[in-house]
Jmol script that loads the backbone (N, CA, C; Angstrom):
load data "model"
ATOM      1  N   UNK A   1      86.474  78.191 100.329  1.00  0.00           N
ATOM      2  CA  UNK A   1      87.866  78.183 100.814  1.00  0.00           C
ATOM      3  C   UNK A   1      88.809  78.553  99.651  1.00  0.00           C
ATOM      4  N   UNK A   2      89.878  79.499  99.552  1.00  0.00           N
ATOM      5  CA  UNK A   2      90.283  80.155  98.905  1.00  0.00           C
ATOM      6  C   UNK A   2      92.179  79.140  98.846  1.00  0.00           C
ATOM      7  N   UNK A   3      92.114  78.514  97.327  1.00  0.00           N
ATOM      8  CA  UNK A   3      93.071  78.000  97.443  1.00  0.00           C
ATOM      9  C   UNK A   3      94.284  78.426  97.807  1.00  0.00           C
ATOM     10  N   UNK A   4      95.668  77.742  98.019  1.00  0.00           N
ATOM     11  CA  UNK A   4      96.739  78.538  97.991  1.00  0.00           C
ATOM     12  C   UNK A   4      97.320  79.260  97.136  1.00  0.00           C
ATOM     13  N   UNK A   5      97.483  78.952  95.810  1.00  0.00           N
ATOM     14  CA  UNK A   5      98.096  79.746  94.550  1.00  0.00           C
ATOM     15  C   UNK A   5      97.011  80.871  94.566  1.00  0.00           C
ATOM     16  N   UNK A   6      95.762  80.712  94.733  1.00  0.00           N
ATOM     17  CA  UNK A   6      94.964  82.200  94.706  1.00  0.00           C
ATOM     18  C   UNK A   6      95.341  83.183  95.751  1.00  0.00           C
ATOM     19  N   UNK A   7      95.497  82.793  96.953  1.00  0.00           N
ATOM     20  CA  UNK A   7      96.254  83.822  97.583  1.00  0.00           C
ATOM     21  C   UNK A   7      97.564  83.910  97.817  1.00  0.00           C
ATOM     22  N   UNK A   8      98.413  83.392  96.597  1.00  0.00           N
ATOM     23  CA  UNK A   8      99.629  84.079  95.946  1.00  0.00           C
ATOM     24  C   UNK A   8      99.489  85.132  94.993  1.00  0.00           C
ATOM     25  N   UNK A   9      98.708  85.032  93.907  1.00  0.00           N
ATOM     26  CA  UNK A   9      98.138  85.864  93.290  1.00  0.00           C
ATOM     27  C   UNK A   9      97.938  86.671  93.964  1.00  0.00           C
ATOM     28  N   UNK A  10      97.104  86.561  94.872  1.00  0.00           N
ATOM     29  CA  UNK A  10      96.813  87.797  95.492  1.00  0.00           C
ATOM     30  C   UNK A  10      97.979  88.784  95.803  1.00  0.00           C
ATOM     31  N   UNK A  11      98.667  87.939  96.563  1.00  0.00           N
ATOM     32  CA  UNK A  11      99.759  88.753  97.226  1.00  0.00           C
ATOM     33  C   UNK A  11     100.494  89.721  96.101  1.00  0.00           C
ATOM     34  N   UNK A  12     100.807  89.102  95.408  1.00  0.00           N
ATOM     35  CA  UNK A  12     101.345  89.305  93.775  1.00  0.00           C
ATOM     36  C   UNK A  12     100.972  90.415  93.132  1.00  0.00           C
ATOM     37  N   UNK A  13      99.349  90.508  93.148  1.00  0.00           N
ATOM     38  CA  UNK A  13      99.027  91.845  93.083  1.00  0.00           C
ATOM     39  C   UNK A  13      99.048  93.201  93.300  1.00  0.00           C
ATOM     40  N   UNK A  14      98.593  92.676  94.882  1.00  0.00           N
ATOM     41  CA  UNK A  14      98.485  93.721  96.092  1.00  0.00           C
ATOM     42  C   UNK A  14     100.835  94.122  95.842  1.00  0.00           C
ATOM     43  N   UNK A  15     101.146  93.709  96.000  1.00  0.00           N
ATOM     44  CA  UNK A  15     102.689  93.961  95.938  1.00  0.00           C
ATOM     45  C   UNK A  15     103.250  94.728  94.834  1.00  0.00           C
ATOM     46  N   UNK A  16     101.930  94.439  93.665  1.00  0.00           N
ATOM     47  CA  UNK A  16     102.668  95.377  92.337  1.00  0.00           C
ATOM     48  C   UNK A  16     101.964  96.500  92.232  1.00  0.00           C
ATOM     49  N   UNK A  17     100.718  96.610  93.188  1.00  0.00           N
ATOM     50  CA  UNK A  17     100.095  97.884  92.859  1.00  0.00           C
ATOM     51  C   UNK A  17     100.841  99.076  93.862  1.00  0.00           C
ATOM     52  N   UNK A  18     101.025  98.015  94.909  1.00  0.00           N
ATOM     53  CA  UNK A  18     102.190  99.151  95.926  1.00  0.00           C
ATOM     54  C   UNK A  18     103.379  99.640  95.465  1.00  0.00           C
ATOM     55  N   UNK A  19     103.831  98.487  94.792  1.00  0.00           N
ATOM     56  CA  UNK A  19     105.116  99.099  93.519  1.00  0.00           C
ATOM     57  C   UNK A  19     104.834 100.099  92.774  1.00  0.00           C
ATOM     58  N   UNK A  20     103.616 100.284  92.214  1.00  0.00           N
ATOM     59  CA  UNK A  20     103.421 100.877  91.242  1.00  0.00           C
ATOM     60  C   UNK A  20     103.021 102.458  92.395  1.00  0.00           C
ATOM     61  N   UNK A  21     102.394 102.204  93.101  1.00  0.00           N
ATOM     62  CA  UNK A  21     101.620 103.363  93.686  1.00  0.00           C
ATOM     63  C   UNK A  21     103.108 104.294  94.720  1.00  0.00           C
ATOM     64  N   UNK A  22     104.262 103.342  94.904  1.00  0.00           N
ATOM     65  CA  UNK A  22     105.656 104.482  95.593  1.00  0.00           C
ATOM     66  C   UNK A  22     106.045 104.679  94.273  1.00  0.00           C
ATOM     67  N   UNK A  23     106.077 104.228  93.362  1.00  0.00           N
ATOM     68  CA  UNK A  23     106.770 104.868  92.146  1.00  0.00           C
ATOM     69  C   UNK A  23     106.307 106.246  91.544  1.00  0.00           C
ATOM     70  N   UNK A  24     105.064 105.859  91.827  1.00  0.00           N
ATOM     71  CA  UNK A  24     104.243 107.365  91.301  1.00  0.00           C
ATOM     72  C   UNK A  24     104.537 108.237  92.100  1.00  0.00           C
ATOM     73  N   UNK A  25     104.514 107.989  93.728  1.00  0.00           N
ATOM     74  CA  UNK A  25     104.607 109.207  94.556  1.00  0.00           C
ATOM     75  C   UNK A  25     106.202 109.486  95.026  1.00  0.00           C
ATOM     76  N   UNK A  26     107.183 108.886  94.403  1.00  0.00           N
ATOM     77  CA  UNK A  26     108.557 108.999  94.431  1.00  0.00           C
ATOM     78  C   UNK A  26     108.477 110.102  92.835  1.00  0.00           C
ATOM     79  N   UNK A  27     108.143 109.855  92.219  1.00  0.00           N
ATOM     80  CA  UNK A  27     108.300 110.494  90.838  1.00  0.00           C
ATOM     81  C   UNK A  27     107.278 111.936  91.081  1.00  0.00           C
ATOM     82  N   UNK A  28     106.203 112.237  91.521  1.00  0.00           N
ATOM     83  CA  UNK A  28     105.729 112.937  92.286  1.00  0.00           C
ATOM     84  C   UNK A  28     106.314 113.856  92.914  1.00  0.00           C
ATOM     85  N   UNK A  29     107.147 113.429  93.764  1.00  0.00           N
ATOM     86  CA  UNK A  29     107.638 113.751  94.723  1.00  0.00           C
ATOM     87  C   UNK A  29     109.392 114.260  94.168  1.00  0.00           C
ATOM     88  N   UNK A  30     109.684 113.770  93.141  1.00  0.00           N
ATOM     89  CA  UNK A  30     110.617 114.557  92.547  1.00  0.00           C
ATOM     90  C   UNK A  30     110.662 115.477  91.883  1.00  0.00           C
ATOM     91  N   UNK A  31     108.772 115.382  91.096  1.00  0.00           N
ATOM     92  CA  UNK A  31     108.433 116.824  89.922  1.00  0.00           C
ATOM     93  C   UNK A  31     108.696 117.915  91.193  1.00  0.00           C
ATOM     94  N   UNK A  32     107.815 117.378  92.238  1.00  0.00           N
ATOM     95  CA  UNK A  32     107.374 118.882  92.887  1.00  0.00           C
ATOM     96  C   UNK A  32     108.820 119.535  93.864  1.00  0.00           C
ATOM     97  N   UNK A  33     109.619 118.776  94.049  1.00  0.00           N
ATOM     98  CA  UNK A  33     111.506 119.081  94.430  1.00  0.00           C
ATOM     99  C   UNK A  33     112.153 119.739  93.039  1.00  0.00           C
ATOM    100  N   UNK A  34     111.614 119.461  92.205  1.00  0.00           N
ATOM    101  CA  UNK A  34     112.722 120.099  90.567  1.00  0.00           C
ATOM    102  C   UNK A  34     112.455 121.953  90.908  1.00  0.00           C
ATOM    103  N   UNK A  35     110.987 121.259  90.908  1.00  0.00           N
ATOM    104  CA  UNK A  35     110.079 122.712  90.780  1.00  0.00           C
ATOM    105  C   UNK A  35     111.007 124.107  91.684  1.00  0.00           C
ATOM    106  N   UNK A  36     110.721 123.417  93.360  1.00  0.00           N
ATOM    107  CA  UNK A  36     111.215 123.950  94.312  1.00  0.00           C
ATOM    108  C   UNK A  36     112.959 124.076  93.973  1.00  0.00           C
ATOM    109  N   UNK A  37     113.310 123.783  93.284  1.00  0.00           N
ATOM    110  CA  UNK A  37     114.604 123.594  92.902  1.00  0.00           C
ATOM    111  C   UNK A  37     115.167 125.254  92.026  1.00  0.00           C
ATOM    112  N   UNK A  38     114.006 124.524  90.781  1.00  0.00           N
ATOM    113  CA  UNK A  38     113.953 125.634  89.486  1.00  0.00           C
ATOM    114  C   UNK A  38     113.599 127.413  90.305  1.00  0.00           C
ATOM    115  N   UNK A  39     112.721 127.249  90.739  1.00  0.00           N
ATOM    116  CA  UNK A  39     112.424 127.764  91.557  1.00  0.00           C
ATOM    117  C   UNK A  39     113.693 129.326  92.355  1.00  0.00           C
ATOM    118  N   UNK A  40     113.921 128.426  93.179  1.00  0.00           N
ATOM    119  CA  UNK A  40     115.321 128.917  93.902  1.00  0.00           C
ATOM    120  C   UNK A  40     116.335 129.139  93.180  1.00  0.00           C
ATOM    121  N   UNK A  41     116.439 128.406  91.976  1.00  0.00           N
ATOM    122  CA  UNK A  41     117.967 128.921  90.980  1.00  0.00           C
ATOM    123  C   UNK A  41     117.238 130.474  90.531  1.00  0.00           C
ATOM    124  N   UNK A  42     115.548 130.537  90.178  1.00  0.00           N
ATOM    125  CA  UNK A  42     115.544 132.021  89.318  1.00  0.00           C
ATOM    126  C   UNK A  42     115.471 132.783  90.060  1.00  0.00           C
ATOM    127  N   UNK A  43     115.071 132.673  91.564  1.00  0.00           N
ATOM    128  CA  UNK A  43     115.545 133.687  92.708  1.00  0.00           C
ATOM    129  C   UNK A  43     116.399 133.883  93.013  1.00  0.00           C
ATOM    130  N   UNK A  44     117.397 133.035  92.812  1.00  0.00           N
ATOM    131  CA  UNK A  44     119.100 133.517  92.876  1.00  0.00           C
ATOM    132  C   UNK A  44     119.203 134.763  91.664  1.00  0.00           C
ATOM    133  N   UNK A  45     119.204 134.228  90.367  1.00  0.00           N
ATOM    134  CA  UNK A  45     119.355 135.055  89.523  1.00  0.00           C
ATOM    135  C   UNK A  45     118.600 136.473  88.996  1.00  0.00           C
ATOM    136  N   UNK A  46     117.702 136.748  89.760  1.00  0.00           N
ATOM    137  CA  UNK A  46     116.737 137.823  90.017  1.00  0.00           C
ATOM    138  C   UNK A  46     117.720 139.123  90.469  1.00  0.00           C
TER     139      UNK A  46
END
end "model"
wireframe off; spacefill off
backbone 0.3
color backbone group
């Protein structure tokens, strides 16, 4: 039987790896928008 503070921990975990795992794909997700960005400014200037 799995005490209570252990499945706080748990939770605790599981909550920072999801933190961690939208941060990556927010930051991700902004390289590959710069890109598309950079992108479109040197096709303007073409």
């Amino acid at each position: 039987m799995l005490k209570y503070s252990d499945f706080l921990a748990d939770i605790d975990v599981q909550i920072a790896l999801k933190t961690v795992m939208v941060q990556v794909m927010l930051r991700w997700v902004g390289i590959q928008q710069n890109q598309i960005d950079g992108n479109a400014l040197l096709q303007k200037d073409a």
